[in-house]
Structures are given as C-alpha cells and as structure tokens.
C-alpha positions in Angstrom: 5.8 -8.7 -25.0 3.9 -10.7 -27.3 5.9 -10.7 -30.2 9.6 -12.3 -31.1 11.6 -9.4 -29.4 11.5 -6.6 -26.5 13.0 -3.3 -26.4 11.8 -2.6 -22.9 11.8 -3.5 -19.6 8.7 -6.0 -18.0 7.8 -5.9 -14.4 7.4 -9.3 -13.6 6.1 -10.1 -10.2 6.7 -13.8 -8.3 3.8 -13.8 -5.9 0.9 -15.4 -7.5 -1.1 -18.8 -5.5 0.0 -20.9 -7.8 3.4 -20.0 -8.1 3.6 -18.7 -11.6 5.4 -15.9 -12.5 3.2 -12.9 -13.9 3.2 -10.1 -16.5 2.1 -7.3 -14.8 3.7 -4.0 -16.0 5.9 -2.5 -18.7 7.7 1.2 -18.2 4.5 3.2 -18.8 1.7 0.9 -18.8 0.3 -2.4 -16.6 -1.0 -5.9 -18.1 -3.6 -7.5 -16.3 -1.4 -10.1 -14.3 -0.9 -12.2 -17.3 0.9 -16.1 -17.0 4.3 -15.8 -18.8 3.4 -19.0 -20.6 0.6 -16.9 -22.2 2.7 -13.2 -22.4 5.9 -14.9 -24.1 5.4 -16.5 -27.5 9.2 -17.2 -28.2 10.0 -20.4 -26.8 13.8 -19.2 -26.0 11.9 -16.3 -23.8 10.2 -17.8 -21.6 13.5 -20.1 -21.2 15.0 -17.3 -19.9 12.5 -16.1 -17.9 12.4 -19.5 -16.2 15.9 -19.3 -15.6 15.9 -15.8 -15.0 13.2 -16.8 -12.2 15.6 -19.9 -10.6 18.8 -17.9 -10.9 16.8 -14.6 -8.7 15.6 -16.9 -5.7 18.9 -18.6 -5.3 20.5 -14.8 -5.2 19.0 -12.5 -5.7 21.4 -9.8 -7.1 20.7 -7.7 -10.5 22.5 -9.0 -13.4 23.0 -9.4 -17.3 24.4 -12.1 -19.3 25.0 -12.7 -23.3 23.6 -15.6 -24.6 24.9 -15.7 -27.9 23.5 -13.5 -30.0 21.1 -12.4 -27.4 21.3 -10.0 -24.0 19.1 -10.8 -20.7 18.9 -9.1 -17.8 17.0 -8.3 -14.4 16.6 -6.3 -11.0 15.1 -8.2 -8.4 12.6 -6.4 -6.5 12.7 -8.0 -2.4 11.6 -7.1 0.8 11.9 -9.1 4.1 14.4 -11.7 1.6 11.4 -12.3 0.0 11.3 -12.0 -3.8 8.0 -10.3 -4.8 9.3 -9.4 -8.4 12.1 -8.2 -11.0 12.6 -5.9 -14.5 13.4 -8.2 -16.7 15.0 -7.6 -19.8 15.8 -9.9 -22.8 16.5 -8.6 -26.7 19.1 -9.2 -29.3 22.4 -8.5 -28.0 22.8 -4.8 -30.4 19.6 -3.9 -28.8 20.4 -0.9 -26.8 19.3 -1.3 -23.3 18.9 1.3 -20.4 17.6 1.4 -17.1 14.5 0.6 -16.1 12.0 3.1 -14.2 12.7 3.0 -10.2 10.5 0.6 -8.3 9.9 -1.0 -4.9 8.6 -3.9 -3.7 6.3 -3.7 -0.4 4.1 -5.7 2.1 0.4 -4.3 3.6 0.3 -6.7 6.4 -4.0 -6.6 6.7 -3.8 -9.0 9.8 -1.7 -6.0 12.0 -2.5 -3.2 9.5 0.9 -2.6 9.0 3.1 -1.9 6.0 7.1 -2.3 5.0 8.9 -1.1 2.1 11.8 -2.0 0.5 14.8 0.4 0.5 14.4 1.2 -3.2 10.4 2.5 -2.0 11.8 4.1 1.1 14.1 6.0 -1.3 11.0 6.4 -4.4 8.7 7.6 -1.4 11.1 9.6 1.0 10.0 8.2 3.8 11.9 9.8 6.7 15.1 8.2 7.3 14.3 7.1 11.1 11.3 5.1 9.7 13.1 3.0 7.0 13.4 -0.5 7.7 10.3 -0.7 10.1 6.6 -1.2 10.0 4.8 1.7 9.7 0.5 1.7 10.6 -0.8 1.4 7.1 -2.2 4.8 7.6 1.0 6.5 7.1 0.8 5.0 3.4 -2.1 6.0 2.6 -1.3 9.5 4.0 1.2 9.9 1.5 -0.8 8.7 -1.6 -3.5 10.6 -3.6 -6.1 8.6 -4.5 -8.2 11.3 -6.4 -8.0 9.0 -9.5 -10.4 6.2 -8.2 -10.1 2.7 -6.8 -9.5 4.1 -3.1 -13.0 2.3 -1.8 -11.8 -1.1 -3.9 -8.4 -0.8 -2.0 -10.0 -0.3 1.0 -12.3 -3.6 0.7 -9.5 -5.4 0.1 -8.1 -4.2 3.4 -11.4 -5.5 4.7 -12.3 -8.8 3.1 -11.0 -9.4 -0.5 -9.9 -13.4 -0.6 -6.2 -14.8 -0.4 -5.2 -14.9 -4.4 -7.5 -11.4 -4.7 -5.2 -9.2 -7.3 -5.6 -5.3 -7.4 -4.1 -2.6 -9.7 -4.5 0.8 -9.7 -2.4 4.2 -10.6 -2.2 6.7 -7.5 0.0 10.2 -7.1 2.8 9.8 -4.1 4.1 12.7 -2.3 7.1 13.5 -1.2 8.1 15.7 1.4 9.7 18.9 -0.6 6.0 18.8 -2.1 7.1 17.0 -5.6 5.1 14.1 -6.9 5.0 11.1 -8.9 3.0 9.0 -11.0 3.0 5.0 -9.0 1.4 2.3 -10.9 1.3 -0.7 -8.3 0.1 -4.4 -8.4 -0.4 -6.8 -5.6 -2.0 -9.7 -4.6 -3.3 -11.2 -1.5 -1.4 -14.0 -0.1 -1.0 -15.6 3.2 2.6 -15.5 4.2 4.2 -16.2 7.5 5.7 -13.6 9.7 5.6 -12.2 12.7 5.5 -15.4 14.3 1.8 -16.2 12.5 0.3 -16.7 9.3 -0.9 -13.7 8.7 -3.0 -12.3 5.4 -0.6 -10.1 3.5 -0.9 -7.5 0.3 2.4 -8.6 -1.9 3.1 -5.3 -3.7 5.3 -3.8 -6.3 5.4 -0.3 -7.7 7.3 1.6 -10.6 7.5 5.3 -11.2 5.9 6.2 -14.3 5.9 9.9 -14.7 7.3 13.1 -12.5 4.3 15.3 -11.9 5.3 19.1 -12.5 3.0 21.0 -9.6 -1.0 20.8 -9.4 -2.4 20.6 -13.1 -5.5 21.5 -14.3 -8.6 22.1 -12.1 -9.1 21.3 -8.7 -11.3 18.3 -8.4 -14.0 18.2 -6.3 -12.9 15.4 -4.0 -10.4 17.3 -3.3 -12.8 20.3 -2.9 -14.5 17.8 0.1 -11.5 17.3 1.6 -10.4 20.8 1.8 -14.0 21.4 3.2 -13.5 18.0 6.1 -10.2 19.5 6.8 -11.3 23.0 7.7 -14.7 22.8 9.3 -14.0 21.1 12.0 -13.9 22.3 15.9 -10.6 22.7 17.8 -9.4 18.6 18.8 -11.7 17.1 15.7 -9.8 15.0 13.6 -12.0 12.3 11.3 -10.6 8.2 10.9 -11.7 5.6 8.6 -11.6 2.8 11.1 -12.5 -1.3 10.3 -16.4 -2.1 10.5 -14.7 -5.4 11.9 -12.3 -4.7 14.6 -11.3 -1.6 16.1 -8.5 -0.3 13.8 -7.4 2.6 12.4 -7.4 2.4 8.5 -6.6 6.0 7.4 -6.9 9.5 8.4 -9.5 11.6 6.6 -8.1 14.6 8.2 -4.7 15.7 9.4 -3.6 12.9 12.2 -4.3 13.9 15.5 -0.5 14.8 17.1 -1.4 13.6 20.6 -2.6 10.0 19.7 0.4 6.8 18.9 -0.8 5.5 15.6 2.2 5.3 13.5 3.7 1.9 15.7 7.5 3.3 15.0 10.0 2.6 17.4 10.0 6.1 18.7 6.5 6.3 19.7 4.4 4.2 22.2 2.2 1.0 20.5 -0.9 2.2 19.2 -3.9 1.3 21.7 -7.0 1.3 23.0 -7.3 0.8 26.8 -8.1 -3.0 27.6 -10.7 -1.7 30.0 -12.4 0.2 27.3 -12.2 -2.1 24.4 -15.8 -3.3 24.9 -17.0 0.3 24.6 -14.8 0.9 21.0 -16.9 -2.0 19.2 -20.4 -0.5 21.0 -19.9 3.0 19.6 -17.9 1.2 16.3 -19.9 -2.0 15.7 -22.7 -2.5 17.9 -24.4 0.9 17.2 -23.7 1.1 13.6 -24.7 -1.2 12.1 -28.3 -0.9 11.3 -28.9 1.7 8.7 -28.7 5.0 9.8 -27.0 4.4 13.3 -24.8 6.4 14.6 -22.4 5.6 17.8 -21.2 7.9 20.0 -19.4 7.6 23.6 -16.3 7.8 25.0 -12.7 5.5 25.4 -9.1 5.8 26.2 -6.2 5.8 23.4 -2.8 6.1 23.7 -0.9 8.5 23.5 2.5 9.3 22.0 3.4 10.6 25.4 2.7 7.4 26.7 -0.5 8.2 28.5 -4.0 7.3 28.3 -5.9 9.7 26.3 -9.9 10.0 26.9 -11.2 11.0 23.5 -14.8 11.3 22.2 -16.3 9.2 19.5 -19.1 10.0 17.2 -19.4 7.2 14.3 -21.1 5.5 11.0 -20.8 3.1 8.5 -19.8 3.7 4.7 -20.2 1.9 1.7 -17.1 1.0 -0.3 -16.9 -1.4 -2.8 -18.5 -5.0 -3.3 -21.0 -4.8 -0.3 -17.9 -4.1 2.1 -18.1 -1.2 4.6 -16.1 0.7 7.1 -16.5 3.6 10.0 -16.4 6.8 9.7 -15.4 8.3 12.9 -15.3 12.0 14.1 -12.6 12.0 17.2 -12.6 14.6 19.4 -9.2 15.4 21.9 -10.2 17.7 25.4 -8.2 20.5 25.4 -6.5 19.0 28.3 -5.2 16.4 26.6 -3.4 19.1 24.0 0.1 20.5 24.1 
C-alpha cells in the first residue's frame, strides 16, 4: 500500500539480513521485497506495522485490535518457532475485512537439501499426513511443483550458489494428490540460520494461494512435451536425477523416482546414501569426468535402498547450464533387474 488506506491484506515477511520487515505480496500479486519504511507512507501505518512486528515475535498468535477509529490485524506465518512472516491488515475500522488467501511459511535447508513446512503448507500442499512435521529431501518439493512457467534453472542456482541475503520470487503450479491444482506465488531469501546443531545456509520461504486451477488449460506446452518424451523413452530400471555439480546430492527427479532407492529421508525409510566405500567413485563419474565440456561420466556405485540394502546402480552423467554461470548433473540411473521387486 502506498497510499493513506488498505482494503486488503499484505504479506509481510520478517527474514531479511538486516532485519527489516519487507513488502512482498498482496492477495493476487507480489512487490519486489520492498522496506516498509518505503511501502507505508502514513506515519500511523508503519506504527502499527512496527508494533504489529514486536507484538508477533513475543507471541505469536493471529489477532485484531481497534485503535480508535481504525482496525489492525495479522496472521503470523512460523515454522520451527521461527517467524518468517504475517497478513497484515490495517484500514478504517467500517472497512470490511475478510480473510486473507491461505499461506505457509517453509524452510529449503540447501546445506542438507532438506525442506519443512509449516502445518498451514502441509495442509495448502496435502502432503501425506505421515510426512507432516518432518524433513522431507527437497526433491519431494519440487516433485510436487510445476515449474512450466520459468525460473526453475534460477531456483536451482540458488540451491547451488546464490549468496546469504540472495532473494527469489517466482509463481509455480502445486499439485495435490486428488489431481487438483493451485496457483503459489512464493518469496524467500537466503539466510544463515542455526539448526540442526550447525549453521547451516537456509531458503526462508513463504507462499499464498492465489488462484484454484480448474483442470489442464490451453495447449500442452512443449516442456512438458520433453518431459512426457524423458519419461517414456527410457529402458526398464532408467530413471534420470538432477544431482549437485558440487557434492553428490540428489536435487530433483527428472523422471518418476526410482521406488527401490531411500531418497525422501522420512522416518519410515532408511537415510539416503551412497556407500562410504564408493563415495570416491560418485564425484569421478559426477565431478571429475564432467567437467570439461562435453564429458560424460559413467561407472558404477552403491545407494541405499529403502529396504535397507546396498543397491549397485549404473551411472551415466553431464553437466547443464542453469542460470548465472551455475551448473548441475544430469544423471541417467540405471537399477539391475535384481535389485527390482
């Protein structure tokens, strides 16, 4: 808001290097991560932002007040008692207000290349209800996203070397299970937070629903024309990973995920793994044999799998491009048939 009034709710997130609070979305549209000194030109509004701010941290619990003639309110936005953002409401008291859109706040931990959500995303995303409330491998989120709209490879070099501060926007379609969809607009920034017993580099996320999506519209794209084509011209035991041109982790699936390999790191399946014995070999074939133009890696290692067994799999692998001069590996993984069920 930029004039004297409001008559919707702001997302405001609370994660910023320098501790100011930020403008970064309204019910249908973002803003660019904007100050609220700058965003709020009514002295008594930024007041009660600042207070609104104060009041949140000590407890943070939705609420609304009158202040005279006027009406504030907010609905923090936490996860691990961390507050990452809030709606935020303030108008003249006889303004009508309603609620805002759902949202969700969320950390992509890019040191362990895990993610958590907060209930309200759990709930927004139906993620299974044995998987709320835990880390999941940050390859089950982007399993459930369509990135068809862009700004996949920029996400994806933040994963591998944007700086703490680095901020990132973007609108992507989630999935739920029954098949329906929804419009997420989501804002983060890169932070270094402790957890975990470490100081780890951390995505600070929020996202609001902006739009139900009513089936496939309009044409297919052809993206999604490659993927189709990935998906169903491969051999029996082929599956394809993006994996990190700097250590050996998964980053996403390009196909379906392989069933007999532990990569989600939820408590009912074994930790995800490559055998000690065979790390050296994994950054050869990922690393080592990539990186000048045009290499290609191949050999062989063990993974685990969600049986709890070593699994030898075969490795053929590049490097892509993504954005600002960052790159990761493609990999084509290939399960025996004896290590199918």
């Amino acid at each position: 808001m930029s004039g004297s009034d409001q008559s919707s709710w702001l997302l405001i997130a609370t994660v910023s290097e320098g501790g100011e609070p930020e403008v970064v979305g309204s019910e249908t549209r973002p803003h660019s991560f904007v100050p609220v000194h700058k965003h709020f030109k009514r002295r008594g509004s930024l007041r009660e932002l600042n207070a609104t701010v104060e009041r949140l941290r000590l407890k943070p619990e939705p609420f609304e007040v009158r202040l005279e003639d006027r009406r504030v309110a907010a609905v923090p936005l936490t996860v691990e008692g961390r507050l990452h953002g809030f709606w935020f409401w303030s108008a003249l008291a006889d303004v009508p207000m309603h609620t805002p859109p759902p949202a969700g706040a969320w950390v992509i931990d890019l040191t362990t290349y895990t993610a958590l959500g907060s209930d309200e995303w759990a709930e927004m995303a139906d993620i299974p209800e044995d998987m709320r409330g835990q880390e999941r491998h940050v390859g089950a989120m982007f399993a459930q996203v369509d990135t068809s709209k862009g700004k996949e490879p920029q996400a994806l070099s933040l994963i591998e070397g944007k700086p703490v501060g680095a901020p990132f926007q973007a609108e992507w379609i989630v999935s739920r299970r029954n098949e329906s969809r929804w419009r997420a607009q989501f804002h983060l920034r890169i932070q270094q937070v402790e957890r975990n017993g470490g100081v780890h580099r951390v995505a600070l996320g929020l996202s609001h629903n902006i739009g139900e999506l009513d089936g496939l519209k309009g044409r297919r794209k052809f993206a999604d024309l490659n993927n189709r084509v990935l998906r169903a011209s491969r051999e029996p035991g082929e599956y394809v990973a993006l994996m990190s041109a700097k250590t050996p982790q998964l980053i996403r699936w390009l196909t379906d995920p392989s069933p007999e390999i532990a990569w989600l790191g939820v408590e009912d399946q074994p930790k995800p793994a490559i055998h000690p014995d065979d790390l050296p070999e994994a950054v050869r074939v990922l690393h080592e044999d990539t990186e000048a133009e045009g290499g290609v890696g191949r050999g062989e290692v063990r993974v685990m799998g969600v049986a709890g067994d070593w699994i030898p799999i075969r490795v053929i692998a590049e490097r892509v491009e993504m954005e600002d001069e960052e790159e990761a590996v493609s990999a084509r993984v290939f399960v025996p048939e004896s290590g199918l069920r």
